[in-house]
N, C-alpha and C positions, 0 to 999 in steps of 0.2 A: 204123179207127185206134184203137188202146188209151186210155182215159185217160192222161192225162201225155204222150202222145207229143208227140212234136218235130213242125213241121210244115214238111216241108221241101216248097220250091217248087220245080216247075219250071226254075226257071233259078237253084238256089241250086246250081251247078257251084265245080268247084276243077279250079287246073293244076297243075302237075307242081312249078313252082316253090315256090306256095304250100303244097301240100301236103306237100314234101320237107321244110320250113321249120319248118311245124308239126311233124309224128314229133320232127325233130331238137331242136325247143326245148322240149318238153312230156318228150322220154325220152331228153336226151343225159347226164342225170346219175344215171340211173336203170339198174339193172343189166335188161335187155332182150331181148327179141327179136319184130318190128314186122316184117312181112313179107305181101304180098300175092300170091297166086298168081291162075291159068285158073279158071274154074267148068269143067270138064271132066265129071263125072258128075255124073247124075240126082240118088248118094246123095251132097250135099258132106259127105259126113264123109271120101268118100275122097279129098276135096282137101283140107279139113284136111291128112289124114296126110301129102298130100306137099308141102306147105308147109312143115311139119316138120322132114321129111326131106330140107329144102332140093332136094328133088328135080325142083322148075318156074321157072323164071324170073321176075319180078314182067312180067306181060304187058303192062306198058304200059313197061319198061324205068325204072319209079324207084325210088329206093334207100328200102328200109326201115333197121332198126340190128337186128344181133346182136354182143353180146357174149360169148355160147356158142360162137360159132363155131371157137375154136383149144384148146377141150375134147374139140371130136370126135375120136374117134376109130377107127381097122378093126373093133373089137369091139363098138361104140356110135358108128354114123356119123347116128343122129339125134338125140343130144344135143341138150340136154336129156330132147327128149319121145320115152323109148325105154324106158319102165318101168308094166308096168299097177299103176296106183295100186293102194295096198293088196293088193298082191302080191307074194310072193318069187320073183319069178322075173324080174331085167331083163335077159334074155337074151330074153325074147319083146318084142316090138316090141306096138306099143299097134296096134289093129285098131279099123274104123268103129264097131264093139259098144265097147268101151270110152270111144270119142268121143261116142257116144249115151248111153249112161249119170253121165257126169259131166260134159256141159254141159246145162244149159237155156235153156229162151229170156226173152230179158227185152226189157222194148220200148225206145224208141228216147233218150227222158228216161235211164231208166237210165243208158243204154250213154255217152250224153255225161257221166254223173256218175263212171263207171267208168273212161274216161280220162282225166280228169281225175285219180281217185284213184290210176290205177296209174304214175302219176309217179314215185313209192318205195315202195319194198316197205311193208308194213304194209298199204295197200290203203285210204287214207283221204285226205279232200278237205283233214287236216293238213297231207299234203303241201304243200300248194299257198302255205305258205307263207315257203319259198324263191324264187319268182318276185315280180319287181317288178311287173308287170301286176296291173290288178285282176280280178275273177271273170269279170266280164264278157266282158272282153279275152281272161282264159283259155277260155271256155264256146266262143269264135268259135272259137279254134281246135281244140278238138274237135266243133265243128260241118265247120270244113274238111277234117278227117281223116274223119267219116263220108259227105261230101257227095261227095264220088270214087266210091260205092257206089250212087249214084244215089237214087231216090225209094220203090225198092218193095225193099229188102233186111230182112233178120232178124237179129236178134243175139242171140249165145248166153255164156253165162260157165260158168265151174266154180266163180265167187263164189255162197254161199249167200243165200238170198231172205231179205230181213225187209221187214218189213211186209204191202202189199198181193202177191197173186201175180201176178208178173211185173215187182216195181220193184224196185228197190235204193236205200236210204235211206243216206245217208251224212253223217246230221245228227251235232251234238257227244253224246258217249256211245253213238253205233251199232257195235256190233261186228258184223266178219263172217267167216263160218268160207270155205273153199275146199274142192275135192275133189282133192289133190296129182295132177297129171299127169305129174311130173317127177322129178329126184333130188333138185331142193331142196328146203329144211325147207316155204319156202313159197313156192308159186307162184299168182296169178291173174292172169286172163286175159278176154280179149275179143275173141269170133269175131262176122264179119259177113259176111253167106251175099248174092249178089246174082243176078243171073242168070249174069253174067259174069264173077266176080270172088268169090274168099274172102280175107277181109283177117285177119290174128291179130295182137296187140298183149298180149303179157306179159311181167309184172314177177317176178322173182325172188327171196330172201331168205333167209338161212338159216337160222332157226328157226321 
């Protein structure tokens, strides 16, 4: 286990309830899209893509949020993510090579400070203070949202590293860049690889 990791038990389990609850109150004010598919291949970058591509079902039947969803369209039915970053071409659909190249892995601390921040665009624990909860009360429930993923999963972001490699610091004055997956000005995100299971949670923005 990395430094900083989270240390999840055992029996530190979430339901269906709890977990619908959390997504909804952490990113119902947040422009989104919170979606879980099948672990189906070896390589999960190509279940990333069909998470996406809304093209699996969430396999345990609960509801994520998208708000892209009535932008798709016949010519762009994976909206948002249907544009290789830093490409003129969004007529090519984004492929496992482009998913490999603009996420990384970050450990498990991170990934709780990055749902957190992706509450509102900007991509900052500022966010957080539109909630009446305090930190704490917030951290729980991004611990119930990664705890559906079990004990031994990966997380990966197209948010850039500062500090140590593999954390993400989101003290007061940290700035952080992204690698755009999307059409918006800005997008970041956070994928979480399990055996059984790829969860995606991103926020959107347009500058």
């Amino acid at each position: 286990m990395q430094d900083g990791d989270l240390r999840f038990s055992e029996d530190m389990t979430t339901d269906q309830t709890s977990w619908e609850a959390a997504v909804r109150h952490l990113y119902e004010d947040a422009f989104t899209f919170s979606a879980t598919g099948p672990r189906a291949h070896e390589d999960w970058r190509a279940d990333v893509l069909a998470v996406m591509a809304r093209a699996v079902p969430d396999p345990r039947g609960w509801a994520g949020l998208d708000d892209t969803a009535n932008e798709r369209s016949p010519e762009y039915p994976d909206f948002p993510f249907c544009r290789p970053a830093l490409q003129f071409d969004p007529s090519r659909p984004l492929t496992p090579t482009d998913i490999g190249e603009r996420l990384h892995e970050i450990n498990r601390a991170s990934a709780e400070n990055l749902l957190l921040a992706l509450t509102d665009d900007g991509c900052n624990l500022g966010n957080l203070t539109r909630f009446t909860e305090s930190l704490d009360e917030l951290r729980g429930r991004a611990r119930t949202i990664l705890a559906r993923y079990g004990d031994a999963f990966t997380c990966h972001t197209n948010v850039s590293h500062t500090g140590r490699t593999g954390s993400l610091h989101f003290t007061p004055g940290t700035s952080h860049g992204w690698t755009p997956m999307t059409f918006y000005g800005e997008d970041s995100g956070l994928v979480v690889v399990s055996d059984t299971e790829v969860g995606l949670f991103w926020t959107f923005g347009d500058y």
